[in-house]
KETIGU-182732 format. One record per residue (C-alpha): residue number from 0; x, y, z. Coordinates in steps of 0.5 Angstrom, whole numbers, always signed. Example, Ala and Ser with C-alpha at 12.3 -4.5 7.8 and 13.67 -1.06 7.14 Angstrom:
# KETIGU-182732
NODE    i     px     py     pz
NODE    0    +25     -9    +16
NODE    1    +27     -2    +14
//
This chain:
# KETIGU-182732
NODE    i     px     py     pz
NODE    0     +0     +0     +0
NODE    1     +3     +7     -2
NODE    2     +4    +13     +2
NODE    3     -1    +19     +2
NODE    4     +2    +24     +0
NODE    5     +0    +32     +1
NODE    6     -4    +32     -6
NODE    7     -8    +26     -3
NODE    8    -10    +30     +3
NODE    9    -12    +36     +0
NODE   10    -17    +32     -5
NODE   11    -19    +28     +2
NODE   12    -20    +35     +5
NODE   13    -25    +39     -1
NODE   14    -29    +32     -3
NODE   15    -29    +28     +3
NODE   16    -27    +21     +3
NODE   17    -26    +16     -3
NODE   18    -33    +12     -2
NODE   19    -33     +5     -6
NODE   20    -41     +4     -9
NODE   21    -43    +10     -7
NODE   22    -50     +9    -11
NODE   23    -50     +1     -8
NODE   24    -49     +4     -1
NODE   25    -55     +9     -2
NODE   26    -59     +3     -4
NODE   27    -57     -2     +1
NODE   28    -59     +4     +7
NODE   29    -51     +4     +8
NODE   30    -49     -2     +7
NODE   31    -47     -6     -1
NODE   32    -50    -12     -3
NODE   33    -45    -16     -3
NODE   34    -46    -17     +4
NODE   35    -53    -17     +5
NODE   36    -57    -22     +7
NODE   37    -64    -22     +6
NODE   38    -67    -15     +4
NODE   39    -74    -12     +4
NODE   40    -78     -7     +1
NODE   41    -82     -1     +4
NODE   42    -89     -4     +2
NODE   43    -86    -11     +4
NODE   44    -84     -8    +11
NODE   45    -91     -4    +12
NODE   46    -96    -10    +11
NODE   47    -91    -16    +14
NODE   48    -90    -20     +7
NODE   49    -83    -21     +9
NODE   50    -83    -23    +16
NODE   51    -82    -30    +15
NODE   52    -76    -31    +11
NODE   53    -73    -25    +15
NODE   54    -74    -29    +21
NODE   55    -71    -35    +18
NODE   56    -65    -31    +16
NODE   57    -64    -29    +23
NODE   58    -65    -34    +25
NODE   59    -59    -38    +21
NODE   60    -55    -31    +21
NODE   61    -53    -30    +28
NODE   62    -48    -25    +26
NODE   63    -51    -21    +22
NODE   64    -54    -13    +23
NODE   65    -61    -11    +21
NODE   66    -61     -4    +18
NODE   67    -68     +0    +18
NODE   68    -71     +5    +13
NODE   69    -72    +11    +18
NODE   70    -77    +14    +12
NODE   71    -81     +9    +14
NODE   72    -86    +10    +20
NODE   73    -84     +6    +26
NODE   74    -91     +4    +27
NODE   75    -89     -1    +21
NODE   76    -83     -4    +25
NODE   77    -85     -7    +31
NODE   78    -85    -15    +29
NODE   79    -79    -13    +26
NODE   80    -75    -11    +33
NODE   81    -79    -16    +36
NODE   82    -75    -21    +31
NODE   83    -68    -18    +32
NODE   84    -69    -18    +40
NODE   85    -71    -25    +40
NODE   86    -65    -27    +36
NODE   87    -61    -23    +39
NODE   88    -59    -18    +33
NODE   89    -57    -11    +33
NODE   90    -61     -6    +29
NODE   91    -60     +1    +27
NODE   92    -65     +5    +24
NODE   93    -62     +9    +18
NODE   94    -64    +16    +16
NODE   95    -61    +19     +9
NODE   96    -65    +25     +7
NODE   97    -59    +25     +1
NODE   98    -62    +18     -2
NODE   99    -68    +16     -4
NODE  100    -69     +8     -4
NODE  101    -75     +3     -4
NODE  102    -71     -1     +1
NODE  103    -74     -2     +8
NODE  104    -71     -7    +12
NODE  105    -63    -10    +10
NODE  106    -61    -15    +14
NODE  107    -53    -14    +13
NODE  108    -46    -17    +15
NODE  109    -39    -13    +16
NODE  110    -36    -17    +10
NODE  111    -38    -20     +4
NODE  112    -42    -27     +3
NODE  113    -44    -25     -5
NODE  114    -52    -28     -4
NODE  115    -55    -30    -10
NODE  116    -62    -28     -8
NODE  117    -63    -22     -4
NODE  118    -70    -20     -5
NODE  119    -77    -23     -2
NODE  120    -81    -24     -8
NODE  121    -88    -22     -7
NODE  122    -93    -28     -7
NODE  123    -99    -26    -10
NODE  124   -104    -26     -7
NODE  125   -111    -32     -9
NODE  126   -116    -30    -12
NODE  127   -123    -33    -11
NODE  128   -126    -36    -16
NODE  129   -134    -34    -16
NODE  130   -139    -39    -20
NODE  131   -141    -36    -26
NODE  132   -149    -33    -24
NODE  133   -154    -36    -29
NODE  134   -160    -32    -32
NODE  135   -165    -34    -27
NODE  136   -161    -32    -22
NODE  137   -159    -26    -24
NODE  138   -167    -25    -24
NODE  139   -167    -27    -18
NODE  140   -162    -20    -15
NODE  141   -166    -16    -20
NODE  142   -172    -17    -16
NODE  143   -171    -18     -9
//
């Protein structure tokens, strides 16, 4: 590794420091995906799609830290820090006004796994199939 010479200290001084995936980290509430274990979006932290394979991957990943969207209200929260407190898993909420993301919740590690399949998928939900109303019956709601 070389030396930092004046140069590298004055570039560090005006723009900050060197940010490696800048635009990952934004996405990812901080983090970069390569270390992410499981993440939700915004919708599925609201309405619990995900609760179970997140508390699955907590369940297996005890090393693991849960990064939370802070945009989100922490009213839609709570099951997801009761599962981090039963599993023993440290969270942060997380709020950048800078990014904008549609990631709710990331359970995350320090290093990298390089996981294939990161995202919930949204099971949809079953219709109801109706029984196809014949002609008197249509007459019969049209009457009464």
């Amino acid at each position: 590794m070389s030396k930092k010479n004046v140069e590298d200290y004055l570039t560090e001084g005006v723009y900050g420091t060197p940010e490696i995936k800048r635009s990952e980290r934004k996405q990812f509430l901080g983090t970069i995906r390569e270390r992410v274990v499981v993440a939700l979006t915004k919708g599925q932290v609201m309405s619990d799609k995900g609760l179970i394979r997140l508390g699955e991957e907590m369940q297996n990943n005890k090393g693991a830290k849960l990064l939370i969207n802070g945009h989100v209200s922490s009213k839609f929260l709570k099951q997801e820090k009761e599962l981090a407190k039963k599993y023993n898993i440290p969270y942060t909420v997380v709020t950048n006004n800078e990014a904008d993301t549609d990631i709710g919740a990331v359970l995350t590690y320090d290093h990298a796994i390089d996981k294939e399949e990161i995202f919930v998928k949204d099971i949809p939900e079953k219709k109801q199939k109706t029984k196809p109303e014949n002609l008197l019956t249509k007459i019969k709601n049209l009457i009464t």
